[in-house]
N, CA, C and O atoms as a GROMACS GRO file, in nm:
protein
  256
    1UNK      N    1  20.654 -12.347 -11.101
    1UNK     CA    2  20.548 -12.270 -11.160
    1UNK      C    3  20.472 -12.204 -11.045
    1UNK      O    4  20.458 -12.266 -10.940
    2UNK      N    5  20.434 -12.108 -11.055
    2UNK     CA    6  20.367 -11.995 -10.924
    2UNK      C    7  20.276 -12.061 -10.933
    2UNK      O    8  20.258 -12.127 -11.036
    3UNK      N    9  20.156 -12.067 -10.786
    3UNK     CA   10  20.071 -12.128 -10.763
    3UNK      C   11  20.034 -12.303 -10.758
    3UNK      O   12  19.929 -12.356 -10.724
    4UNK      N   13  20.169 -12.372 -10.807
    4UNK     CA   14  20.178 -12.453 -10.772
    4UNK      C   15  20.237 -12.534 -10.751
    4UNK      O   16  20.340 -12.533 -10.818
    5UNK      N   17  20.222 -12.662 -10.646
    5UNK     CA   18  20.318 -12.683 -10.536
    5UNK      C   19  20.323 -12.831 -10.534
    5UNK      O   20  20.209 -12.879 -10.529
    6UNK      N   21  20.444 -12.944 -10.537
    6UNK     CA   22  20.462 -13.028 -10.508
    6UNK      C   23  20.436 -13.109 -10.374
    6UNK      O   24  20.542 -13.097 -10.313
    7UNK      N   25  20.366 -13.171 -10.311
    7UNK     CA   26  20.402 -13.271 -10.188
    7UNK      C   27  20.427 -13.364 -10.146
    7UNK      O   28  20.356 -13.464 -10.157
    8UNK      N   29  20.572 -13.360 -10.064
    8UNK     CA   30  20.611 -13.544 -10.027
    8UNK      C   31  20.578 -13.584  -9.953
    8UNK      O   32  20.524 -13.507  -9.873
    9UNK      N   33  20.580 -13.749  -9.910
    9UNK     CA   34  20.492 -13.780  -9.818
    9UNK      C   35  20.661 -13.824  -9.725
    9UNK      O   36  20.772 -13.781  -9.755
   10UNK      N   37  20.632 -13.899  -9.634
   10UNK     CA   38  20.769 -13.947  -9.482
   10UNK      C   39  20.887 -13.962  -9.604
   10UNK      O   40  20.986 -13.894  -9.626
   11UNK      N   41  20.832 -14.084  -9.675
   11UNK     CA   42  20.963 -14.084  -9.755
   11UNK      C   43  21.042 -14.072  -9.869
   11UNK      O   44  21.118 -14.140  -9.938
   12UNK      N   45  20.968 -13.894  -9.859
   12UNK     CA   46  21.019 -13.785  -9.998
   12UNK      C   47  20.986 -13.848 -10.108
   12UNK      O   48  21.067 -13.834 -10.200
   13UNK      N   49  20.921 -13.892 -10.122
   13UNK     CA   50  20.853 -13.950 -10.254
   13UNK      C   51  20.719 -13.845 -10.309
   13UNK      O   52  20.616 -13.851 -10.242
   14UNK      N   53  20.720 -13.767 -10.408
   14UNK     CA   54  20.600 -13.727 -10.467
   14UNK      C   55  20.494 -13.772 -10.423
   14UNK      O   56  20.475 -13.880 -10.478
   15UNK      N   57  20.389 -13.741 -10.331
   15UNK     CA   58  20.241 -13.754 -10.336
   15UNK      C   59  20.152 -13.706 -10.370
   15UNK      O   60  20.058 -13.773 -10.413
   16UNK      N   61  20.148 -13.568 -10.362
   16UNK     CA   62  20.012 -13.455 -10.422
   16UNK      C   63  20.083 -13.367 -10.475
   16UNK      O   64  20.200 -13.347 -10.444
   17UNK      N   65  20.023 -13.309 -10.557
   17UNK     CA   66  20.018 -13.182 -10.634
   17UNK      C   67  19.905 -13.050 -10.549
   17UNK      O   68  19.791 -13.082 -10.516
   18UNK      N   69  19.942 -12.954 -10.532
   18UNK     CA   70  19.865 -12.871 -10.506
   18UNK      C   71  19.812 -12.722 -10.593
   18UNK      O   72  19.899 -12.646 -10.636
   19UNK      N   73  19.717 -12.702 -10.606
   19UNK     CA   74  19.711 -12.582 -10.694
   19UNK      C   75  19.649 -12.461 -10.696
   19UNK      O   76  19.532 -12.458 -10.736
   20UNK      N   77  19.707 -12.353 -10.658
   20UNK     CA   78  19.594 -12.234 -10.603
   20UNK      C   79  19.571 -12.199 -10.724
   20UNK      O   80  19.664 -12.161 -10.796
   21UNK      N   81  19.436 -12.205 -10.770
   21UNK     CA   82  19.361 -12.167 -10.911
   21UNK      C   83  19.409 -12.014 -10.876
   21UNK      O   84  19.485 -11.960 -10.956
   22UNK      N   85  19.375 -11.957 -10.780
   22UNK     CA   86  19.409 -11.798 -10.795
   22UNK      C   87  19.504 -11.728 -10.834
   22UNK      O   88  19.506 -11.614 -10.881
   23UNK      N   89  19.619 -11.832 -10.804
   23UNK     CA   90  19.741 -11.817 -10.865
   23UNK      C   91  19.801 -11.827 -11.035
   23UNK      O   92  19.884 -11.758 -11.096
   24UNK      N   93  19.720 -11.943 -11.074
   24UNK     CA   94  19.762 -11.993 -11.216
   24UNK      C   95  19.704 -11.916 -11.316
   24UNK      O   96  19.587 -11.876 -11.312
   25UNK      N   97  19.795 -11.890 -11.420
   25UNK     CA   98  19.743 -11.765 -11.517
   25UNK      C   99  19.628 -11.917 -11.568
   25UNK      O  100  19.638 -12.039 -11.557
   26UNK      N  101  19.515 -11.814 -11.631
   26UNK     CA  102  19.410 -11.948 -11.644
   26UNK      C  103  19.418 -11.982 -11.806
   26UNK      O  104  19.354 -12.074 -11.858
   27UNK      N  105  19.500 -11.897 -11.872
   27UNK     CA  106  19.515 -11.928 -12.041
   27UNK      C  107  19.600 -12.032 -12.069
   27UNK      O  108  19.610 -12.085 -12.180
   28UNK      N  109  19.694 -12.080 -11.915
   28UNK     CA  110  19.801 -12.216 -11.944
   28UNK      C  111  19.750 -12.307 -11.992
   28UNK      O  112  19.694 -12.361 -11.896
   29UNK      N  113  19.725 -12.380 -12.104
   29UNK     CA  114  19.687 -12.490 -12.136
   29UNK      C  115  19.730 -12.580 -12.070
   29UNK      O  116  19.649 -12.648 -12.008
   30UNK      N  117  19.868 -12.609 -12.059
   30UNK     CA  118  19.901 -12.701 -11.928
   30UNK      C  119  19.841 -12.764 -11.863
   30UNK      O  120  19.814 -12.884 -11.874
   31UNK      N  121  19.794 -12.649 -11.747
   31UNK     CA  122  19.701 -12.641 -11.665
   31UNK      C  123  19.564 -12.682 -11.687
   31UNK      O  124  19.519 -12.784 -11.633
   32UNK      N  125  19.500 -12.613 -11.758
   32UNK     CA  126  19.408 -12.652 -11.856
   32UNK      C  127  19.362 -12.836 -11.876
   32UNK      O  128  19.269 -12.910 -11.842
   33UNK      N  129  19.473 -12.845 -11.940
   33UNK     CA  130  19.509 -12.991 -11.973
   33UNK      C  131  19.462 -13.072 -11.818
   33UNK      O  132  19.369 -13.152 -11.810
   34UNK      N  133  19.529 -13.041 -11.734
   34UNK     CA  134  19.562 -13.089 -11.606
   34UNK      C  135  19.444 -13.156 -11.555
   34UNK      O  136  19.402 -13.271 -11.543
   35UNK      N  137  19.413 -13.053 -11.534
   35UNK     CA  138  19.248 -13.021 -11.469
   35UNK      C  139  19.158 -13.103 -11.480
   35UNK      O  140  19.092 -13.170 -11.401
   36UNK      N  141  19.163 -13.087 -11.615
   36UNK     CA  142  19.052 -13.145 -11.746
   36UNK      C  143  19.099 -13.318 -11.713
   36UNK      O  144  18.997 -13.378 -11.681
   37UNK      N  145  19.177 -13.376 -11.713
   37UNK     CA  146  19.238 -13.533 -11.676
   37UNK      C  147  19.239 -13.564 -11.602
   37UNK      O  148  19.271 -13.683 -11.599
   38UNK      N  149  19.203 -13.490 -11.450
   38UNK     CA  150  19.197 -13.529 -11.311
   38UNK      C  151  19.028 -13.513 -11.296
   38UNK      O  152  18.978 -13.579 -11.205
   39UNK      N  153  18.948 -13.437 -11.370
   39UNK     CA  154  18.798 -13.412 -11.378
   39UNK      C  155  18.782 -13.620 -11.480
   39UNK      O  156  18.748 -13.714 -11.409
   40UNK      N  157  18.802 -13.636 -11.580
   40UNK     CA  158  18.793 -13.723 -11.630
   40UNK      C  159  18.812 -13.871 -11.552
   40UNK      O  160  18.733 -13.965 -11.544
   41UNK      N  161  18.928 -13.856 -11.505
   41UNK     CA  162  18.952 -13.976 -11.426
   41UNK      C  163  18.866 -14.022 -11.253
   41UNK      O  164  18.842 -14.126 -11.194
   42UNK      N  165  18.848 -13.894 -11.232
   42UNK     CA  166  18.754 -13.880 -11.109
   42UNK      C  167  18.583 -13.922 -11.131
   42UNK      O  168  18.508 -13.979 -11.052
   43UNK      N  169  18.556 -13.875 -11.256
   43UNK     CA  170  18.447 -13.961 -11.304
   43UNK      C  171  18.397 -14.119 -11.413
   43UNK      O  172  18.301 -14.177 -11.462
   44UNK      N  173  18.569 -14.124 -11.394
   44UNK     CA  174  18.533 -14.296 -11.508
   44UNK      C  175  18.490 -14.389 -11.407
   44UNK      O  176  18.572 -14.479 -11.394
   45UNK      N  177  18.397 -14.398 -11.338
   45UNK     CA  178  18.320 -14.487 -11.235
   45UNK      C  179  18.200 -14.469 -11.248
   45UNK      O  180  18.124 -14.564 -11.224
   46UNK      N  181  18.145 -14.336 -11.292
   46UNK     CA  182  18.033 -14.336 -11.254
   46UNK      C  183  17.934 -14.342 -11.375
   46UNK      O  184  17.964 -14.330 -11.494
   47UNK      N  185  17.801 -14.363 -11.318
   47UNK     CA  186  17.727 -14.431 -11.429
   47UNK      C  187  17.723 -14.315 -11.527
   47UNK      O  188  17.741 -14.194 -11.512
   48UNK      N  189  17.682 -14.418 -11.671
   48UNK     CA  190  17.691 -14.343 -11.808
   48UNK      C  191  17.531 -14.362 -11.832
   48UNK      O  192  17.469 -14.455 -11.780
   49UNK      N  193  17.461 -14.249 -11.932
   49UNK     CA  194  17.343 -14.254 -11.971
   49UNK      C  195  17.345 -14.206 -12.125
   49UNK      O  196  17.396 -14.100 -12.162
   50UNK      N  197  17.306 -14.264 -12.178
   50UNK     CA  198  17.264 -14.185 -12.337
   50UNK      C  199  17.238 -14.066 -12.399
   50UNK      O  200  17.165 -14.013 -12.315
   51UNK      N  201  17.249 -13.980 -12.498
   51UNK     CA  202  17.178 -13.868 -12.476
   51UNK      C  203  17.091 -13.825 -12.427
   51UNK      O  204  17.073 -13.744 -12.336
   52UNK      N  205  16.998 -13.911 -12.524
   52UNK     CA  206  16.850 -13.915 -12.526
   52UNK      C  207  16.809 -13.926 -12.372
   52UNK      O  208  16.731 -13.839 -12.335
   53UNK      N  209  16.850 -14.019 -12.278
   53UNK     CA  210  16.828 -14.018 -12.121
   53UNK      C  211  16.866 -13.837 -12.036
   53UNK      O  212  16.800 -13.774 -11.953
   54UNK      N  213  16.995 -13.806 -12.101
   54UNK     CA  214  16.981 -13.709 -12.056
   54UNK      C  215  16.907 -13.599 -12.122
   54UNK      O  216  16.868 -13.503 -12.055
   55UNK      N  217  16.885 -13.608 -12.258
   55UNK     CA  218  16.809 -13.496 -12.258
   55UNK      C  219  16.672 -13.516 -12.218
   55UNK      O  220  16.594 -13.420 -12.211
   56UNK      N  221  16.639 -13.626 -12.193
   56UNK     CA  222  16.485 -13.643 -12.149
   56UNK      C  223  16.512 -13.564 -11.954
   56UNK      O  224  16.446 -13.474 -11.902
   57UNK      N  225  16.624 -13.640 -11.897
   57UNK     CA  226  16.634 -13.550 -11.745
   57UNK      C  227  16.635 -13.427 -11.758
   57UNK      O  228  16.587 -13.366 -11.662
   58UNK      N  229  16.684 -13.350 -11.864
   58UNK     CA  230  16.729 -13.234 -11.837
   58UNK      C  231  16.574 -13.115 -11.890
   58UNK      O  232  16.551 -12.995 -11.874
   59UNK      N  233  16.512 -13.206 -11.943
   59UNK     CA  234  16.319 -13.194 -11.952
   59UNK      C  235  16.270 -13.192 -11.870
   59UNK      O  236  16.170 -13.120 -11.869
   60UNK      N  237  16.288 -13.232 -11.805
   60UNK     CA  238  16.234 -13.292 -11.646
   60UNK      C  239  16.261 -13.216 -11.559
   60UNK      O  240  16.172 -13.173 -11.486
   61UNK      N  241  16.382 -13.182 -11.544
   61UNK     CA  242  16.465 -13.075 -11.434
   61UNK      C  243  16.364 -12.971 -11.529
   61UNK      O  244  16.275 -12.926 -11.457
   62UNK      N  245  16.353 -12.918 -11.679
   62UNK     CA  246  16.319 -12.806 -11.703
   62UNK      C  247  16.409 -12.665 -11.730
   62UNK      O  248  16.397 -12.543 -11.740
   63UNK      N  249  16.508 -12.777 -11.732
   63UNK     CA  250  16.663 -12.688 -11.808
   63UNK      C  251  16.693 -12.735 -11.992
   63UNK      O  252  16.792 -12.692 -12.051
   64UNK      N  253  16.608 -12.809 -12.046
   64UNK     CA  254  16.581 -12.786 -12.159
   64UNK      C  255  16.440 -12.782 -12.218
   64UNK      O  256  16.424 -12.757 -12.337
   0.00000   0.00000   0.00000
């Protein structure tokens, strides 16, 4: 697929994926998909707050 690129590590084994966004038509759901599951998993650690907590921060900041 254009724009993006497989990488092995010493012993040719799959390690990274690489992806020039500039490259990838951006309507691929695929991609899309991709993205969206590596954004998800990169944040299942971090702390969770309620709505209500955030919409009270986001009062505060003065962005609602």
């Amino acid at each position: 697929m254009k724009g993006v690129s497989i990488l092995y590590d010493e012993a040719k084994d799959r390690r990274l994926i690489q992806i020039d966004l500039s490259e990838v038509d951006p309507s691929n759901e695929a991609i899309e998909d991709l993205l969206d599951m590596i954004i998800a998993e990169s944040r299942k650690d971090t702390e969770k707050i309620s709505v209500e907590e955030l919409q009270r921060l986001l009062k505060v900041d003065g962005k609602l």
